[in-house]
Residue frames as qw, qx, qy, qz and C-alpha x, y, z in Angstrom:
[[0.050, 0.724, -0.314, -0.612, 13.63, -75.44, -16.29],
 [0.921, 0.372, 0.115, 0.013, 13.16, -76.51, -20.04],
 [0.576, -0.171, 0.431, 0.673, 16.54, -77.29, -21.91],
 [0.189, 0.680, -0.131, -0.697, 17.27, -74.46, -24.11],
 [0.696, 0.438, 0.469, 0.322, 16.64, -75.38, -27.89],
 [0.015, 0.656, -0.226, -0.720, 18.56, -72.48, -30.46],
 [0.601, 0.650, 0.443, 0.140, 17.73, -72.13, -33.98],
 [0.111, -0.642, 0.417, 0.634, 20.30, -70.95, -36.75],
 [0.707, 0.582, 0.393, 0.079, 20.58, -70.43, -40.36],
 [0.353, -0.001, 0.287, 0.890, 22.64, -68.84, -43.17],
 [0.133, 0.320, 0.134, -0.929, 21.69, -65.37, -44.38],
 [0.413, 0.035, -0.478, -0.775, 19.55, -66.54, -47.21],
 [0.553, -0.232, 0.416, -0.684, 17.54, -69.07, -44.89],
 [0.811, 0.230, -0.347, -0.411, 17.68, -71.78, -47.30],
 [0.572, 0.034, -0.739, 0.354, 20.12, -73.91, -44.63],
 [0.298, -0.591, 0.168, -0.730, 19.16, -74.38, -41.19],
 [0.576, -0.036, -0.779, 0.243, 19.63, -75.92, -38.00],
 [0.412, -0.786, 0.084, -0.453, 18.87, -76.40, -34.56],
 [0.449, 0.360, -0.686, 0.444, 20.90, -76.97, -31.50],
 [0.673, -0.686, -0.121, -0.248, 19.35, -77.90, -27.82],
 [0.753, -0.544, -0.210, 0.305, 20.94, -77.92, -24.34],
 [0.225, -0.864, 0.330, 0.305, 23.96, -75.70, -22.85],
 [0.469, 0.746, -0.439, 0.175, 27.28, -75.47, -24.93],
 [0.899, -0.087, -0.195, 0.383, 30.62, -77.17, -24.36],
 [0.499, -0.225, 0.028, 0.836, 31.91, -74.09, -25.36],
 [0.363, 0.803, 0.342, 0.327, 31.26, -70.48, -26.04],
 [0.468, -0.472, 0.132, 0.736, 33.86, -68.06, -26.71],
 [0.465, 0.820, -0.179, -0.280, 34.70, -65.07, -28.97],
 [0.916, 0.000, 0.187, 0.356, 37.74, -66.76, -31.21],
 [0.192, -0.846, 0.356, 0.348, 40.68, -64.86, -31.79],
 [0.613, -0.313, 0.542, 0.482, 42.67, -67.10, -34.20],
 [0.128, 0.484, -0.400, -0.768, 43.89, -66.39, -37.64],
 [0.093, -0.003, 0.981, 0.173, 42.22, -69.17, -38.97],
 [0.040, -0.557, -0.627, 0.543, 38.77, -67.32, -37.93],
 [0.023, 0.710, 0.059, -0.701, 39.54, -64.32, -38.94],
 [0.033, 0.334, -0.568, -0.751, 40.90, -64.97, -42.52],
 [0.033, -0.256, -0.796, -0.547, 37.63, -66.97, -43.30],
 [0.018, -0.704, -0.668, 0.240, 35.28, -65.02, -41.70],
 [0.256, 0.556, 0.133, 0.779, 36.70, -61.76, -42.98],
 [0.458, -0.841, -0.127, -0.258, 36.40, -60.60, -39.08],
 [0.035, 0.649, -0.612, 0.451, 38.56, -59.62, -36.04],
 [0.175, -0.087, 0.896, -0.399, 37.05, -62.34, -34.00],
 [0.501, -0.223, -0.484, -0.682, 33.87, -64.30, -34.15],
 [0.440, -0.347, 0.619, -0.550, 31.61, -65.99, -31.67],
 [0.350, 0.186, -0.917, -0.030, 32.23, -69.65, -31.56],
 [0.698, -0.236, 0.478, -0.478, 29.74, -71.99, -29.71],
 [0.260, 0.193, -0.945, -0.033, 30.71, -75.79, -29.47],
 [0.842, -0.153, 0.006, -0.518, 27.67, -78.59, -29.11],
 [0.471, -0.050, 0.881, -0.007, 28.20, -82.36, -28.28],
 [0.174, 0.100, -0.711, -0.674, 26.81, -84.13, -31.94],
 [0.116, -0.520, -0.829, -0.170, 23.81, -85.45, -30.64],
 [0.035, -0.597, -0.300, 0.743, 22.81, -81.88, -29.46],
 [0.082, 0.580, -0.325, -0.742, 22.47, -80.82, -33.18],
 [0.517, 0.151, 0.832, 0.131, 20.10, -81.06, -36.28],
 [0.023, -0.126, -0.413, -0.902, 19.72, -79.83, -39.53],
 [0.336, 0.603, 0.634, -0.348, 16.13, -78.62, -40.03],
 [0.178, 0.507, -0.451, -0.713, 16.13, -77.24, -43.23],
 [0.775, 0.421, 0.132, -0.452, 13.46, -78.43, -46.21],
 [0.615, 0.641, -0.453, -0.072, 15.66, -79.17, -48.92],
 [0.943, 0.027, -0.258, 0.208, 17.66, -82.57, -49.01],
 [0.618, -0.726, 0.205, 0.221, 20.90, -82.07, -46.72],
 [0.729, -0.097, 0.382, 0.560, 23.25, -82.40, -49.91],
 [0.345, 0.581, 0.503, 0.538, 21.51, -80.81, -52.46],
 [0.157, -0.957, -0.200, -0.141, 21.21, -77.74, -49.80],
 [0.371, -0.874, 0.219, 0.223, 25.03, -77.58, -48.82],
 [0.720, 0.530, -0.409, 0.184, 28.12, -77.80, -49.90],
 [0.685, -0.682, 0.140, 0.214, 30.98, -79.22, -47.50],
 [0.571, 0.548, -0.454, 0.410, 35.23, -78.55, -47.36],
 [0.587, -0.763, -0.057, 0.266, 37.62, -79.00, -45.35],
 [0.129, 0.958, -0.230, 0.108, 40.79, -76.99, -44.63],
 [0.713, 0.437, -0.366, 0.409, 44.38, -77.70, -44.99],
 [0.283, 0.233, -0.739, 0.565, 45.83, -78.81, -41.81],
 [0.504, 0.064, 0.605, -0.613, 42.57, -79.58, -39.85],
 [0.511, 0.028, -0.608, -0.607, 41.10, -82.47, -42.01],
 [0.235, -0.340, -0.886, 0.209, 39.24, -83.76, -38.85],
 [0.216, 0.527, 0.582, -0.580, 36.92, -80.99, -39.09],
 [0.170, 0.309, 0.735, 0.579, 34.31, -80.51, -41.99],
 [0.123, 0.583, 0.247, -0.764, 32.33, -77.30, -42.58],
 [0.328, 0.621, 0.704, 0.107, 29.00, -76.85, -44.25],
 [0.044, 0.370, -0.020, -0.928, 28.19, -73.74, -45.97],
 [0.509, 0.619, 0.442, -0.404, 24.49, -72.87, -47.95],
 [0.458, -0.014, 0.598, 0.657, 25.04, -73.41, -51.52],
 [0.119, 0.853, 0.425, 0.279, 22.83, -70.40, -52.46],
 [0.094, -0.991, -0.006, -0.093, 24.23, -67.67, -50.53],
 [0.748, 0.354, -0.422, 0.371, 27.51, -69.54, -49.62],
 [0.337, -0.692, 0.320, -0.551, 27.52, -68.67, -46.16],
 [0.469, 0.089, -0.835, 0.273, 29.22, -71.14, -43.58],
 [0.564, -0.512, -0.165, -0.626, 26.87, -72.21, -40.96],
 [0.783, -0.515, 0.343, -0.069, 28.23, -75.17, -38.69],
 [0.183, 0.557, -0.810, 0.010, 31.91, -77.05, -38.62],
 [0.956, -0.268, -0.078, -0.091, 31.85, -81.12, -37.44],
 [0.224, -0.620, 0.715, -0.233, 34.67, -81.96, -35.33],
 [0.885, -0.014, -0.438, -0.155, 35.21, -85.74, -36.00],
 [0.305, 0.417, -0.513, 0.686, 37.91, -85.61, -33.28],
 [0.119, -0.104, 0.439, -0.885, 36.06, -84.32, -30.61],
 [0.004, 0.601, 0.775, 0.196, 32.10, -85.57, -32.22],
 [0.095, -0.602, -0.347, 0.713, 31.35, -81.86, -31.45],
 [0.284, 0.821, 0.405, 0.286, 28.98, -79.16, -34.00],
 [0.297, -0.209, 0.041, 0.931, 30.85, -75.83, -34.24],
 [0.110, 0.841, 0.425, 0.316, 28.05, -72.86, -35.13],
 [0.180, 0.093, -0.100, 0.974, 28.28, -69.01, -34.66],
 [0.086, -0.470, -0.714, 0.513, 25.91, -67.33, -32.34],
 [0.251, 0.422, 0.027, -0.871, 25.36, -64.20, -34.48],
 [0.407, -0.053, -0.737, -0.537, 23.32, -66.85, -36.82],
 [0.064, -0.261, -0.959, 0.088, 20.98, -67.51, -34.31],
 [0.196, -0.713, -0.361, -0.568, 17.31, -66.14, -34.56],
 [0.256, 0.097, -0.246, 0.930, 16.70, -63.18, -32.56],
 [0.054, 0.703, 0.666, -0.243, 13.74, -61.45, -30.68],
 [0.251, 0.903, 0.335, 0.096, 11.67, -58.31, -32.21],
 [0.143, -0.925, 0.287, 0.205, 15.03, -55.84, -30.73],
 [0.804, 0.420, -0.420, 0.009, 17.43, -57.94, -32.56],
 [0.200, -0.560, 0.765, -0.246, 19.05, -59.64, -29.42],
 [0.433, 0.071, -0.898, -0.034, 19.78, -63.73, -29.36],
 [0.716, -0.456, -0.117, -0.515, 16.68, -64.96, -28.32],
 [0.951, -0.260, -0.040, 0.163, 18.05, -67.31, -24.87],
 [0.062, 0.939, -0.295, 0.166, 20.87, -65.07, -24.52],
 [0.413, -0.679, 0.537, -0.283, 21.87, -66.12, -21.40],
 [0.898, -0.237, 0.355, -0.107, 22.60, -69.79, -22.09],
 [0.856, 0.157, 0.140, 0.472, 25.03, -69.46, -24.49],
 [0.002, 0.989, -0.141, 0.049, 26.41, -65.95, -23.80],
 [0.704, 0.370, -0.489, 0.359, 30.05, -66.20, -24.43],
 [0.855, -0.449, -0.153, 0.209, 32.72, -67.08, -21.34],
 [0.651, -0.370, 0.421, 0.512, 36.14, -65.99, -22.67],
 [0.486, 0.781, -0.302, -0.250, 38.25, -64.98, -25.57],
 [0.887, -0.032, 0.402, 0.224, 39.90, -67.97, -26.76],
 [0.682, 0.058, 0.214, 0.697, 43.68, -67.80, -29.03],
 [0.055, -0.938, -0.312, 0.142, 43.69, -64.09, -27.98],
 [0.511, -0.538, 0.298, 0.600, 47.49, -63.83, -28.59],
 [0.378, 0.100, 0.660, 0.641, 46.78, -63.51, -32.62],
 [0.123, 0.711, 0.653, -0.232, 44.25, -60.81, -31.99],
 [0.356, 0.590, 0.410, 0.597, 43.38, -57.93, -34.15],
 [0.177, -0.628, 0.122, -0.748, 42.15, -55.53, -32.03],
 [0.093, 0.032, -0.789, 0.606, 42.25, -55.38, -27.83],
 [0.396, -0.585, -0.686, -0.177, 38.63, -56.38, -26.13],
 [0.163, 0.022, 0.716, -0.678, 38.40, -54.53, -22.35],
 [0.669, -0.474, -0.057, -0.570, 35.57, -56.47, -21.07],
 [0.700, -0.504, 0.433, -0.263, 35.43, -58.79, -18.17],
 [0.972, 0.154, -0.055, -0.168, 35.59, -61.82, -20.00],
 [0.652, -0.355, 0.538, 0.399, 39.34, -64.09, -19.42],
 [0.627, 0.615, -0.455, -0.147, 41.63, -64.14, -22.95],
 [0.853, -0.245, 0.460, 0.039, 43.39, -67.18, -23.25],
 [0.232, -0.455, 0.746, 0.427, 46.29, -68.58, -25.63],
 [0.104, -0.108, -0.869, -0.472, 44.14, -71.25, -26.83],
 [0.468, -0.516, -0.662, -0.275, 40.83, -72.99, -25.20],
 [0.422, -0.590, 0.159, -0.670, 39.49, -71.79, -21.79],
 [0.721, -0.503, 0.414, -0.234, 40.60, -73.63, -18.89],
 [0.951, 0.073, 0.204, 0.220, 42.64, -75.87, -21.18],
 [0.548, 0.521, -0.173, 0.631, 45.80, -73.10, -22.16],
 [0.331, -0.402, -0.437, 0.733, 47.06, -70.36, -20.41],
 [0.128, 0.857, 0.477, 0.144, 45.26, -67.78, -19.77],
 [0.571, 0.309, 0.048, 0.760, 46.69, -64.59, -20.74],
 [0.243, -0.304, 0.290, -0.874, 44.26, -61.64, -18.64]]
């Protein structure tokens, strides 16, 4: 079986990365932190180990992003495409883990994530600050999966 390889990008295409092997983590996220910069009820998180992850984008790696971080989490830095200003991947210095969103990866001709199945979320992770109620199968949890409590 080859090792899965995913390709992502911001909406204008001018940042871009890939990511190979299975996730640490994929969940939908639930927290407010999520929601208030993503301008969503939830989004779909997928955590990499750092050597799993590499820009691939043309354009120099500065001169194509811009980085910040956020008040009260200054051990993680997020890139975003300094043309379109989309946010594309977080670094966990903490952890050494790549943080990306799954609905930025490329897609086959029907528009489904090409390699679904290897990073298909698991869970709903900090489900207790949710916007709206999921019903699907999937576990909701306080915080992380298998590392809070879990809440259905």
């Amino acid at each position: 079986m080859s090792t899965p390889i995913h390709a992502g990008a911001c909406f204008c295409g001018a940042v871009s990365y890939t990511v190979t092997g299975k996730p640490t983590l994929s969940a939908y996220c639930h927290c407010s932190r999520c929601q208030i910069m993503n301008g969503s009820a939830f989004i779909w998180t997928i955590h990499f180990p750092a050597s799993a992850f590499s820009w691939t984008h043309p354009e120099q790696h500065d001169a194509a992003t811009d980085t910040y971080i956020t008040e009260g989490k200054p051990w993680k830095t997020r890139f975003r495409c300094r043309k379109c200003g989309t946010c594309v991947a977080s670094y966990n210095n903490k952890t050494e883990h790549w943080s990306v969103w799954g609905v930025q990866f490329e897609r086959d001709e029907k528009g489904v994530t090409k390699d679904l199945d290897s990073v298909k979320p698991t869970a709903h992770i900090f489900y207790e600050t949710r916007l709206v109620d999921v019903n699907d199968e999937l576990s909701k949890w306080e915080g992380y999966e298998d590392k809070s409590t879990r809440i259905l």
